[in-house]
mmCIF file of the C-alpha atoms, coordinates in Angstrom:
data_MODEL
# 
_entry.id   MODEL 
# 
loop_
_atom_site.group_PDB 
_atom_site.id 
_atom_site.type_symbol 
_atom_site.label_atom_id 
_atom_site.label_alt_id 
_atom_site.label_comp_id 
_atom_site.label_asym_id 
_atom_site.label_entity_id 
_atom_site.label_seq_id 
_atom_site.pdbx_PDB_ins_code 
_atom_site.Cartn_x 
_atom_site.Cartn_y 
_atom_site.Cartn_z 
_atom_site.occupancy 
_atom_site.B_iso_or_equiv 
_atom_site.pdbx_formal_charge 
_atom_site.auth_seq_id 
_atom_site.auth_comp_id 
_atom_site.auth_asym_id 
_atom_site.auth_atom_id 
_atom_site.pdbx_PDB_model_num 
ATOM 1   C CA . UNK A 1 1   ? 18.330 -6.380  -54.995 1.00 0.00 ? 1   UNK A CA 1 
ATOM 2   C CA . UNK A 1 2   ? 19.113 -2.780  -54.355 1.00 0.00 ? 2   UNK A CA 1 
ATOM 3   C CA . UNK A 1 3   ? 15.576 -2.773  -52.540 1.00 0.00 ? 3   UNK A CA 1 
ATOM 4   C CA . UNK A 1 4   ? 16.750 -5.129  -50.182 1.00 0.00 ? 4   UNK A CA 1 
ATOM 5   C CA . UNK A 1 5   ? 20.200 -3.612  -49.063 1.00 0.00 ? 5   UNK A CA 1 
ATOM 6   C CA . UNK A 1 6   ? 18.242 0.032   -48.824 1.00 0.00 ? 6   UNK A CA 1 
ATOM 7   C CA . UNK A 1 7   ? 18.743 1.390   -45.147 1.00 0.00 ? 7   UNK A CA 1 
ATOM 8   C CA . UNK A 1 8   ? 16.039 3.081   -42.989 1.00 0.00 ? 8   UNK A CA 1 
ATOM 9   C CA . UNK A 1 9   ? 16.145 6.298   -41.615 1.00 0.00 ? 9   UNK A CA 1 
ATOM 10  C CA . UNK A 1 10  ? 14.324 6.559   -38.216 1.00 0.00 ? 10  UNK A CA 1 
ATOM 11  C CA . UNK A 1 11  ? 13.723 9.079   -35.532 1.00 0.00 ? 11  UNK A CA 1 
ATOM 12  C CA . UNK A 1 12  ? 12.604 7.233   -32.460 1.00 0.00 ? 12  UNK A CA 1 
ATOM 13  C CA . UNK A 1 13  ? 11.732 9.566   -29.040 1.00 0.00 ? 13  UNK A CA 1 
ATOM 14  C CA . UNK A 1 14  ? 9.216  8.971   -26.460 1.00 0.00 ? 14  UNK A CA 1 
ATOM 15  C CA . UNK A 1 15  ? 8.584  10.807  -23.380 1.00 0.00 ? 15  UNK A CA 1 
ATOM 16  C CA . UNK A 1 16  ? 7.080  14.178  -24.791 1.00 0.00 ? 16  UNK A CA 1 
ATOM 17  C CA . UNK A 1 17  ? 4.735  14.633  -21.860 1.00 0.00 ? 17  UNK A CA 1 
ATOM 18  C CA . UNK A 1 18  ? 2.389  17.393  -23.717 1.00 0.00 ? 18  UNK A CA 1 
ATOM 19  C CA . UNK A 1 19  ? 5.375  19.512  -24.632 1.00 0.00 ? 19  UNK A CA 1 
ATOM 20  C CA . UNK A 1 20  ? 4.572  21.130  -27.723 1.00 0.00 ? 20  UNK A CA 1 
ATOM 21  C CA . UNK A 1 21  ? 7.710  23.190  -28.142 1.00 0.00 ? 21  UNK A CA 1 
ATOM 22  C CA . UNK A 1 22  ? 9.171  19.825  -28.005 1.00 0.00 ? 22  UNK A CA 1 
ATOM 23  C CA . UNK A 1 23  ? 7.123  18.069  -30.602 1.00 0.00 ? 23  UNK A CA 1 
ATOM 24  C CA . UNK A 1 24  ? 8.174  21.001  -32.601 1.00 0.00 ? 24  UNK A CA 1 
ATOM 25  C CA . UNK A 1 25  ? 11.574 20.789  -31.965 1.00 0.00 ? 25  UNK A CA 1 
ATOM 26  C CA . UNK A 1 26  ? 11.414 16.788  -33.225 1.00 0.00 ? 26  UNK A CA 1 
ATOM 27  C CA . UNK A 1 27  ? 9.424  17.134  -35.881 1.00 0.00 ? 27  UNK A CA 1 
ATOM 28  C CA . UNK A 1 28  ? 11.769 19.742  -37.474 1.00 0.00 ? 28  UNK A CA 1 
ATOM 29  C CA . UNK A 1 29  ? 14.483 17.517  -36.893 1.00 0.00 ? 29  UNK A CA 1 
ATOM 30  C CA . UNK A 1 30  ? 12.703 14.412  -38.378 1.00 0.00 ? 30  UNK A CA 1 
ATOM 31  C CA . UNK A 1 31  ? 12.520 17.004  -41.808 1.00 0.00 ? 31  UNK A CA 1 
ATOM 32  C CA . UNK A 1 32  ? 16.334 18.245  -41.815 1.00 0.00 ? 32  UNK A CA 1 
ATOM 33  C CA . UNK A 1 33  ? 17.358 14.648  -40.941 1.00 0.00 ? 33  UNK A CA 1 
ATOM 34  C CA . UNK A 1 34  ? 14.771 13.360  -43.928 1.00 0.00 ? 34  UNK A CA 1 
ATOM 35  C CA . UNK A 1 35  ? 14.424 10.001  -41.904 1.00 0.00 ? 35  UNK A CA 1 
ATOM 36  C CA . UNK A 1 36  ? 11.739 7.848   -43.478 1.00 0.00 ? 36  UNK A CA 1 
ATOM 37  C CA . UNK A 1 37  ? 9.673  7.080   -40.137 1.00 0.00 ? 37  UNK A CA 1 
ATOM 38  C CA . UNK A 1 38  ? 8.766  8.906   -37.017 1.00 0.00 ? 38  UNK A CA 1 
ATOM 39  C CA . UNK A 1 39  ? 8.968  6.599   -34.258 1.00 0.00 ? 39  UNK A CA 1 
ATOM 40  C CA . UNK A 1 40  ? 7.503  7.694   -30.527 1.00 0.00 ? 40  UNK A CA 1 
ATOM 41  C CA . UNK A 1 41  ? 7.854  5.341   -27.474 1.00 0.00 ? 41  UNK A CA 1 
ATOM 42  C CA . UNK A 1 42  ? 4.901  6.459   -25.369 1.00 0.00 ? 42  UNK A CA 1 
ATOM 43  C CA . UNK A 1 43  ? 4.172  8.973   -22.876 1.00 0.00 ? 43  UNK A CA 1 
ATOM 44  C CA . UNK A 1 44  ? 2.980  11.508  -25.788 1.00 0.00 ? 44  UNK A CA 1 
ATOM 45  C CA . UNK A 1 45  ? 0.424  13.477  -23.450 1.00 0.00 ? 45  UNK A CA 1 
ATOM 46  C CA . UNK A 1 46  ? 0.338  14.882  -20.364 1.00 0.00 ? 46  UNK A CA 1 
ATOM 47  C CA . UNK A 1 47  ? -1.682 16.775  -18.655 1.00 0.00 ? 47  UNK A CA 1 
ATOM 48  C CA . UNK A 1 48  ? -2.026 19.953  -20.375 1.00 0.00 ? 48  UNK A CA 1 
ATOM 49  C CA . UNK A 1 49  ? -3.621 20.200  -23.949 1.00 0.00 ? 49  UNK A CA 1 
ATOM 50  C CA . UNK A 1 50  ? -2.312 18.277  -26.448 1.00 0.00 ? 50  UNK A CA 1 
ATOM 51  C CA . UNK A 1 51  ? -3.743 18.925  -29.568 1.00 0.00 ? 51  UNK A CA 1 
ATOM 52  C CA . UNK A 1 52  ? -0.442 20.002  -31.216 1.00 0.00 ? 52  UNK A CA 1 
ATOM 53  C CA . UNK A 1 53  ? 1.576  16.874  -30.024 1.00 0.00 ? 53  UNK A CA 1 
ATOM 54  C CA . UNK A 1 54  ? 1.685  15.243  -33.545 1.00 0.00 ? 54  UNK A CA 1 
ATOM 55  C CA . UNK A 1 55  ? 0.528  17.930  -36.010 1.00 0.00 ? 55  UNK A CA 1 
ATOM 56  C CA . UNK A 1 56  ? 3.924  19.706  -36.238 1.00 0.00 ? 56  UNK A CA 1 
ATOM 57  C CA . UNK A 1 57  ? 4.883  15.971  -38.014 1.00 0.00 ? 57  UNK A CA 1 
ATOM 58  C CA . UNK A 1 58  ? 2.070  15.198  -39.979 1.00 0.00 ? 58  UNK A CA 1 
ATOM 59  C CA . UNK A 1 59  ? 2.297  19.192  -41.356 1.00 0.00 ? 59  UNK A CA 1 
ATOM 60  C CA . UNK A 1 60  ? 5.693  18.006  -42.524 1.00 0.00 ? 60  UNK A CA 1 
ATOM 61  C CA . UNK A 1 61  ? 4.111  14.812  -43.937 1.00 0.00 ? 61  UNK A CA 1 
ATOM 62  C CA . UNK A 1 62  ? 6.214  12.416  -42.032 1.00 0.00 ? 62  UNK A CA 1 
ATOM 63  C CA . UNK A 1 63  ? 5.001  9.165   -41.565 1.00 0.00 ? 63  UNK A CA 1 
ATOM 64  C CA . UNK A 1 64  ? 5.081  8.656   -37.577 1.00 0.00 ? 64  UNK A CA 1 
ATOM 65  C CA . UNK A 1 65  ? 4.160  4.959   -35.528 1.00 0.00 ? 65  UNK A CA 1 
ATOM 66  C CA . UNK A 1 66  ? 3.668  5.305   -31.589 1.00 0.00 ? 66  UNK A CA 1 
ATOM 67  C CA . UNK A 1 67  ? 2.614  2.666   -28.599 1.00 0.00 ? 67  UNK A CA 1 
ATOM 68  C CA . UNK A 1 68  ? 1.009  4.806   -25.723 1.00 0.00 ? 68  UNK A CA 1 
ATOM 69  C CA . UNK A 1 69  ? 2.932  4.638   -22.643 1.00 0.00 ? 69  UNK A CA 1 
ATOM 70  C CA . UNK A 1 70  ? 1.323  5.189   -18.979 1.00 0.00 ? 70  UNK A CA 1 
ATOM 71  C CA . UNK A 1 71  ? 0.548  8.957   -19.023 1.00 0.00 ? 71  UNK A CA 1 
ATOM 72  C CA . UNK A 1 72  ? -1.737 7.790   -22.470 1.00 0.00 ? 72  UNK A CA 1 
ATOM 73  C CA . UNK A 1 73  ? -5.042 6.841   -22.151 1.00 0.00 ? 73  UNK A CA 1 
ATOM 74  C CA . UNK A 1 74  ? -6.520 4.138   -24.527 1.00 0.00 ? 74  UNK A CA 1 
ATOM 75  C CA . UNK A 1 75  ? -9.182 7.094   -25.536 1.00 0.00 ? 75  UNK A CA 1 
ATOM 76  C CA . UNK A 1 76  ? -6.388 9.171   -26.197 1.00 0.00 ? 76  UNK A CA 1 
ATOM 77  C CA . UNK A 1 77  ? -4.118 6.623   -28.045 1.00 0.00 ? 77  UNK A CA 1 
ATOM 78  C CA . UNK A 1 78  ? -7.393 6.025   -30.290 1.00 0.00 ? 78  UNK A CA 1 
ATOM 79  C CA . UNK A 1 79  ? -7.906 9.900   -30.408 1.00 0.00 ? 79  UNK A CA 1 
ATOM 80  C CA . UNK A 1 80  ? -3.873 10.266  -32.072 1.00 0.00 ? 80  UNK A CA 1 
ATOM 81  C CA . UNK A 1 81  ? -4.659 7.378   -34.861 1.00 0.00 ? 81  UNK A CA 1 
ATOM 82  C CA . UNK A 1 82  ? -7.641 8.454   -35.534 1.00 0.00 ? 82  UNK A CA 1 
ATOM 83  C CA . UNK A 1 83  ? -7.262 12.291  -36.083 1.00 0.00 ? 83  UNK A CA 1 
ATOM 84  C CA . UNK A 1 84  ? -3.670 11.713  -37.724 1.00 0.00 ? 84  UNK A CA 1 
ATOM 85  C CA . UNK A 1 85  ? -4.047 8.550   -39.253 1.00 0.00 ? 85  UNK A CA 1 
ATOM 86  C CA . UNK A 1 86  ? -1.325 7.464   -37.515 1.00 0.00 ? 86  UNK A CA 1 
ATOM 87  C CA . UNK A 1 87  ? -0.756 3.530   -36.565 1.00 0.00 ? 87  UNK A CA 1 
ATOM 88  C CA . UNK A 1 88  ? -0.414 2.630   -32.985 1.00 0.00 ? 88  UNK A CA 1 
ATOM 89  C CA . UNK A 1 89  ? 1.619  -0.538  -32.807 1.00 0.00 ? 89  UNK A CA 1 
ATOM 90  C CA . UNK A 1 90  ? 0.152  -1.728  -29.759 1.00 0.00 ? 90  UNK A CA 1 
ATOM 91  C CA . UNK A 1 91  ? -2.643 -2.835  -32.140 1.00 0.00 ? 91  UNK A CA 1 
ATOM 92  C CA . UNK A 1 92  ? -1.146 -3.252  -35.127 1.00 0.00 ? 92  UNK A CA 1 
ATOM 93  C CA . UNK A 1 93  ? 2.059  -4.111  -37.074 1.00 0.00 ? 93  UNK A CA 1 
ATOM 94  C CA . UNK A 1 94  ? 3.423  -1.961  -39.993 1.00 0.00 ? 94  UNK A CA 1 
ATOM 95  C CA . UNK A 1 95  ? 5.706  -3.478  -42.896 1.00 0.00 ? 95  UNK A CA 1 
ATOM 96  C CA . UNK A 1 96  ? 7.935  -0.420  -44.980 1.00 0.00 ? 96  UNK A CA 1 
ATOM 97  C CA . UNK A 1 97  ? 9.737  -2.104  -47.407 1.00 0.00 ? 97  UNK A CA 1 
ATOM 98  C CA . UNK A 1 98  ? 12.012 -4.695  -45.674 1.00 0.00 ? 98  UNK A CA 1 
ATOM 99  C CA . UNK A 1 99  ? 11.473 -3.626  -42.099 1.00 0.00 ? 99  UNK A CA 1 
ATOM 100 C CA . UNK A 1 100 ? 8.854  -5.309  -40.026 1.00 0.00 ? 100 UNK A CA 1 
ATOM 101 C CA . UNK A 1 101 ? 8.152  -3.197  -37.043 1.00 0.00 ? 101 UNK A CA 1 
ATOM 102 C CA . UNK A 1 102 ? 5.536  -4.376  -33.973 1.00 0.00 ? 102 UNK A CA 1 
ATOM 103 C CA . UNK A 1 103 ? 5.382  -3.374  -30.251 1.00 0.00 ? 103 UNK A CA 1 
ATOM 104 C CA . UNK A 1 104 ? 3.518  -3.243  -27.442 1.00 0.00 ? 104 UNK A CA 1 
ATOM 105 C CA . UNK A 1 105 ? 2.030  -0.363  -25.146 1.00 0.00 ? 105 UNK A CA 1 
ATOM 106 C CA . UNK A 1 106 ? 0.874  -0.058  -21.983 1.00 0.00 ? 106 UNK A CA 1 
ATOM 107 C CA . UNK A 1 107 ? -1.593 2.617   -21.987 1.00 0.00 ? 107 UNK A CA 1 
ATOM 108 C CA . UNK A 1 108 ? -2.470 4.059   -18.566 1.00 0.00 ? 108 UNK A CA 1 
ATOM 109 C CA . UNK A 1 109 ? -0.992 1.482   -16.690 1.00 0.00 ? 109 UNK A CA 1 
ATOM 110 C CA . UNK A 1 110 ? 2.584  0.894   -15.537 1.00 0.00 ? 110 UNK A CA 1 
ATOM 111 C CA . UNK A 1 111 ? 2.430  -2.687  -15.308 1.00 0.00 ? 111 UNK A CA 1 
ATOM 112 C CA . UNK A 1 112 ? 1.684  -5.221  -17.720 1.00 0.00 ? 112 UNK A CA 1 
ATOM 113 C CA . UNK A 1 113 ? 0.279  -8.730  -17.609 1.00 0.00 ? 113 UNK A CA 1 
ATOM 114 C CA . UNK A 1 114 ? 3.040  -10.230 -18.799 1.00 0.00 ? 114 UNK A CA 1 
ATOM 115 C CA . UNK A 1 115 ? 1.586  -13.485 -20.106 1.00 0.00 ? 115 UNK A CA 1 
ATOM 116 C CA . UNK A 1 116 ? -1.247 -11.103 -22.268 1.00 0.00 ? 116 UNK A CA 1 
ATOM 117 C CA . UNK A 1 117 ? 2.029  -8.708  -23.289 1.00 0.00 ? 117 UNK A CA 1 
ATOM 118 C CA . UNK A 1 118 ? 4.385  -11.745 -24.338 1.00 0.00 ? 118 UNK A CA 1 
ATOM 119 C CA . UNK A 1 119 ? 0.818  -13.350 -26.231 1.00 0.00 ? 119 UNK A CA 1 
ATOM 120 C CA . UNK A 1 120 ? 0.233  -10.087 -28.056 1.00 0.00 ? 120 UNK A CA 1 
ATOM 121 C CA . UNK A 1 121 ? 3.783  -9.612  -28.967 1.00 0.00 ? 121 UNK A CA 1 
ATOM 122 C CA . UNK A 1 122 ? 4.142  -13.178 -30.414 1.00 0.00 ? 122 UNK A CA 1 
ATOM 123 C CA . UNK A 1 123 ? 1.013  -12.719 -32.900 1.00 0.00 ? 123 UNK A CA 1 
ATOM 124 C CA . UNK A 1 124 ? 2.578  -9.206  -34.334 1.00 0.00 ? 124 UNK A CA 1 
ATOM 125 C CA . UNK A 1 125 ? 5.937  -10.367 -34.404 1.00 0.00 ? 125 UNK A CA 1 
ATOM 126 C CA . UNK A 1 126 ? 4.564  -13.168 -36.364 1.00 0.00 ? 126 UNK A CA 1 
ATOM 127 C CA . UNK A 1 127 ? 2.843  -10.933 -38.749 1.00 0.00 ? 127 UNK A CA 1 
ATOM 128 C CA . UNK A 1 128 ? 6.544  -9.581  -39.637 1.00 0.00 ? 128 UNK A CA 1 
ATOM 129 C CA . UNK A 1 129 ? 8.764  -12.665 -38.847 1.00 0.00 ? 129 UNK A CA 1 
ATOM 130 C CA . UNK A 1 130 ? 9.714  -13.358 -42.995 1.00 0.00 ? 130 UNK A CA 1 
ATOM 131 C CA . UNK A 1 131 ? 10.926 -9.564  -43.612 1.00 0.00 ? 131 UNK A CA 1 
ATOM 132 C CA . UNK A 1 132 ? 14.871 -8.805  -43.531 1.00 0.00 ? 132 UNK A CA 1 
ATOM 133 C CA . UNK A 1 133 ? 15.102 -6.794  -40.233 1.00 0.00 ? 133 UNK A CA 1 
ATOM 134 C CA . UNK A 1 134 ? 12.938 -6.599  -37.348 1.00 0.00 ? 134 UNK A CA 1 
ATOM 135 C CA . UNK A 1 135 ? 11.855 -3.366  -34.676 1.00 0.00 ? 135 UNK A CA 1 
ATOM 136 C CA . UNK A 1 136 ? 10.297 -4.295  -31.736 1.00 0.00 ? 136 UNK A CA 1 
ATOM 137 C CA . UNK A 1 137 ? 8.503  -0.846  -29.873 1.00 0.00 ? 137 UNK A CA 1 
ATOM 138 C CA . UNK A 1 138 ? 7.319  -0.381  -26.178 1.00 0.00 ? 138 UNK A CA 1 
ATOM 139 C CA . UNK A 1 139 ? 7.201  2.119   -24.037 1.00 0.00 ? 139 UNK A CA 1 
ATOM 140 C CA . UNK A 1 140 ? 8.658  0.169   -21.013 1.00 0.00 ? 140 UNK A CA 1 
ATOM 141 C CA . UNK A 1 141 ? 11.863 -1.364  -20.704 1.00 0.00 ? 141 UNK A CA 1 
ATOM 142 C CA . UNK A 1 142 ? 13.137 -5.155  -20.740 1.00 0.00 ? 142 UNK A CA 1 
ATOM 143 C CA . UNK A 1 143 ? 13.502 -7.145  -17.921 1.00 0.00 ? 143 UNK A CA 1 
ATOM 144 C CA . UNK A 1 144 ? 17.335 -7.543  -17.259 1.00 0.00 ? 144 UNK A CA 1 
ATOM 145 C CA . UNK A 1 145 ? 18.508 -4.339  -19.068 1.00 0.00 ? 145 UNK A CA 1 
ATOM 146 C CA . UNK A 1 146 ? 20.832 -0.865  -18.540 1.00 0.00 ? 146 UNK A CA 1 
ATOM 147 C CA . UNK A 1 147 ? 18.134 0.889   -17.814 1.00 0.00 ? 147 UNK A CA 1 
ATOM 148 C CA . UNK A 1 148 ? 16.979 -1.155  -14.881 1.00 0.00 ? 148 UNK A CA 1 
ATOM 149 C CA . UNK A 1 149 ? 19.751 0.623   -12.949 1.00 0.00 ? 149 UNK A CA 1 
ATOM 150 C CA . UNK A 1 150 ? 16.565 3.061   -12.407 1.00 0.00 ? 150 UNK A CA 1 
ATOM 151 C CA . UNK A 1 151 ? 15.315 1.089   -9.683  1.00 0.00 ? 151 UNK A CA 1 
ATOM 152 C CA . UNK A 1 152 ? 12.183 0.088   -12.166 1.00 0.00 ? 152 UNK A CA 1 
ATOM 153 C CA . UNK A 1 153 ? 12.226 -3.660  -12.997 1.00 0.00 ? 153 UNK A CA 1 
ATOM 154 C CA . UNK A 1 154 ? 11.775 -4.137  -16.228 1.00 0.00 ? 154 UNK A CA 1 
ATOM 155 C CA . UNK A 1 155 ? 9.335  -6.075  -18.104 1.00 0.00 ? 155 UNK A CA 1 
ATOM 156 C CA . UNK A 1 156 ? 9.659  -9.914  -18.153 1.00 0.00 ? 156 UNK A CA 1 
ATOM 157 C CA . UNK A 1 157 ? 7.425  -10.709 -21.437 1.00 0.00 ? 157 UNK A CA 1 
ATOM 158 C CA . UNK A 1 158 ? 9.789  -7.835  -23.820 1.00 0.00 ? 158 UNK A CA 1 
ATOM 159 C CA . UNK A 1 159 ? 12.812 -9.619  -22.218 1.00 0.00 ? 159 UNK A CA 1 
ATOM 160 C CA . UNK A 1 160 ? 11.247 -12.891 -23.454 1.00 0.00 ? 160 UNK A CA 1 
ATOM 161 C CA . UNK A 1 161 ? 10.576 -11.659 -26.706 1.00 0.00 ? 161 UNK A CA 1 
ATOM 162 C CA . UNK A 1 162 ? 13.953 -9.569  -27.093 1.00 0.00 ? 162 UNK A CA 1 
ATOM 163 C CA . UNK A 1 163 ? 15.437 -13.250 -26.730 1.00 0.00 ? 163 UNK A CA 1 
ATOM 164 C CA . UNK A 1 164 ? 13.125 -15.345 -28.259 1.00 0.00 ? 164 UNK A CA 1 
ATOM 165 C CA . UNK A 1 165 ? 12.527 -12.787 -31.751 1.00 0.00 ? 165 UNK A CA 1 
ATOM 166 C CA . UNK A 1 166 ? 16.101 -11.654 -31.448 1.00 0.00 ? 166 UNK A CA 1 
ATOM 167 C CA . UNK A 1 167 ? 15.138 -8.404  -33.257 1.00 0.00 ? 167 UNK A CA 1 
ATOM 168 C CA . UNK A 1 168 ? 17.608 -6.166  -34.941 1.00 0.00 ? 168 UNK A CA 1 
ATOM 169 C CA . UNK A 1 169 ? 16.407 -3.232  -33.162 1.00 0.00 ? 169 UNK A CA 1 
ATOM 170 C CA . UNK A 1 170 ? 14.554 -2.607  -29.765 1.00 0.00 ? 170 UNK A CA 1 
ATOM 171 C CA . UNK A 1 171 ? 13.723 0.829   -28.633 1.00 0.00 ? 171 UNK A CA 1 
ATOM 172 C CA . UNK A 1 172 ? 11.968 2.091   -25.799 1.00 0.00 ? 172 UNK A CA 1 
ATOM 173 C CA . UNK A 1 173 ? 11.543 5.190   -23.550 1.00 0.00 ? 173 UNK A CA 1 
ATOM 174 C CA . UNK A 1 174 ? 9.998  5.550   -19.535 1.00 0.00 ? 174 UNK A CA 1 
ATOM 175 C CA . UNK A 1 175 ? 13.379 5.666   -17.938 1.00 0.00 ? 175 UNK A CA 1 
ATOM 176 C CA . UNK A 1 176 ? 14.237 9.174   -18.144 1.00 0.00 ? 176 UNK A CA 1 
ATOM 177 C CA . UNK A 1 177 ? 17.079 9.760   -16.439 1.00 0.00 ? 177 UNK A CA 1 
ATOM 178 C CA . UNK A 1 178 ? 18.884 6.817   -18.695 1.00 0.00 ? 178 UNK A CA 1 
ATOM 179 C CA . UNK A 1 179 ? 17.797 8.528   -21.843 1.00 0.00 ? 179 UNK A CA 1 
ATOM 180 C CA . UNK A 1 180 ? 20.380 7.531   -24.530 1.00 0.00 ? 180 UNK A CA 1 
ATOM 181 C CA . UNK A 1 181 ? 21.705 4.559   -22.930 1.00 0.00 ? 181 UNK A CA 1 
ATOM 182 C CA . UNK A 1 182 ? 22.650 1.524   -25.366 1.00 0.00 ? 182 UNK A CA 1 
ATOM 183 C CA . UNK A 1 183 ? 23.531 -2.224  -25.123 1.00 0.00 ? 183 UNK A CA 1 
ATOM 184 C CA . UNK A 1 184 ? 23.139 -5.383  -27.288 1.00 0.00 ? 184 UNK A CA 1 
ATOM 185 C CA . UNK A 1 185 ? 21.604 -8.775  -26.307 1.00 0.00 ? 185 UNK A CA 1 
ATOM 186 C CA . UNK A 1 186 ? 22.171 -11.353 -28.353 1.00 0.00 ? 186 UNK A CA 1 
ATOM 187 C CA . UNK A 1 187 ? 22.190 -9.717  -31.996 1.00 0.00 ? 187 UNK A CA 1 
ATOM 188 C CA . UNK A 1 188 ? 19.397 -7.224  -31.025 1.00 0.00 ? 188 UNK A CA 1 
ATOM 189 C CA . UNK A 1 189 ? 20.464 -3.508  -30.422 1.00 0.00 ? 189 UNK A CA 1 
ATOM 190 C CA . UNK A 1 190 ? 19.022 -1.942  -27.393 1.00 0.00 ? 190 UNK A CA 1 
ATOM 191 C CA . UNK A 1 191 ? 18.377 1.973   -26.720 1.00 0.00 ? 191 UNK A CA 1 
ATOM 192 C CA . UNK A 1 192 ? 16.249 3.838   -24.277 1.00 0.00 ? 192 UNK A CA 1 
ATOM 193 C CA . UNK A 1 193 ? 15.549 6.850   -26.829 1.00 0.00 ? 193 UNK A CA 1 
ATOM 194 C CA . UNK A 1 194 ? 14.046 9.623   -24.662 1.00 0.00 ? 194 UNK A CA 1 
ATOM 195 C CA . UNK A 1 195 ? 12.653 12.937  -24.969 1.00 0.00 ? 195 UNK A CA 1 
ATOM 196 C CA . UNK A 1 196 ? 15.648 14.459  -27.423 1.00 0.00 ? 196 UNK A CA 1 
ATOM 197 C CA . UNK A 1 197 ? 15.356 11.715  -29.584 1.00 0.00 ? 197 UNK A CA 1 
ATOM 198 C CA . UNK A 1 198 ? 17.885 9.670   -31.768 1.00 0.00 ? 198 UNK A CA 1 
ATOM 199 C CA . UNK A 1 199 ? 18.376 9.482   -35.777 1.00 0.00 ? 199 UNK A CA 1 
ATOM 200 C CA . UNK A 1 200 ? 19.099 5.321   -36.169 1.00 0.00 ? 200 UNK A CA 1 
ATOM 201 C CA . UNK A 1 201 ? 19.683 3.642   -39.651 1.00 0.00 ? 201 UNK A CA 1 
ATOM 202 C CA . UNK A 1 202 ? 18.633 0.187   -39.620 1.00 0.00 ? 202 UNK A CA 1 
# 
């Protein structure tokens, strides 16, 4: 029963853009903090070299889950699970004790198909639908959210699946100059996480 009840300790950011010094900076946070999961929203590269971009939190052996936002290639997304054995929830789902967590990237492009998007984040959600609480991941925002105030529309098939999954949690990043920003819909709490990153218990 205890099991059940036990909170998780996450660090979600997202819009590191090849900044090393910053993946430093996180990564010794994510170790002070001793969260239980890494969680980046996309945008990990950029255009410099980014070979150092995850090491500094693997070194520290935390566990970290990403979705590749629009400055990530697919190569490259493959490239970061690969060489850190780290999952990339736009392909996968990942289940840590009673938290299901699933998402949905949008690797080099800053548009989705939004029937393919809401498809793909029906089967993953489904893959974590019986567990206690829920995280849904993408790098773009919803459809119909804060951080729309950007000028970006948002994304129609995340919108649909914030209110059709009513997850506990949804975090994403791409709106930088919203970064921290936080709202609920329905029973699911919203946050655009950005690049200094926020410690959430869930």
């Amino acid at each position: 029963m205890a099991e059940k009840t036990k909170k998780m300790r996450i660090l979600a950011a997202g819009d590191m853009h090849g900044d090393t010094k910053l993946a430093e900076r996180l990564a010794k946070r994510a170790e002070k903090e001793n969260v239980d999961l890494v969680i980046l929203t996309g945008d990990i590269t950029g255009l410099i070299d980014t070979r150092n971009l995850i090491k500094p939190f693997t070194d520290r052996k935390e566990k970290v889950v990403f979705v590749p936002g629009n400055w990530d290639s697919e190569d490259t997304a493959d490239v970061l699970s690969e060489l850190y054995g780290i999952k990339n929830l736009d392909n996968y789902y990942v289940k840590r004790g009673n938290v299901g967590i699933f998402g949905l990237g949008n690797a080099g492009q800053l548009t989705l198909n939004e029937r393919e998007a809401f498809k793909k984040l029906e089967k993953n959600f489904d893959k974590v639908k019986e567990l206690e609480k829920k995280i849904l991941v993408t790098h773009l925002h919803a459809a119909g959210t804060k951080s729309e105030a950007s000028g970006f529309p948002g994304s129609t098939a995340i919108r649909k699946a914030i209110d059709k999954f009513q997850p506990d949690l949804f975090i994403s990043g791409h709106i930088h100059e919203l970064e921290g920003i936080e709202e609920k819909i329905g029973k699911t709490r919203v946050i655009n996480v950005g690049r200094k990153g926020k410690i959430i218990e869930i």
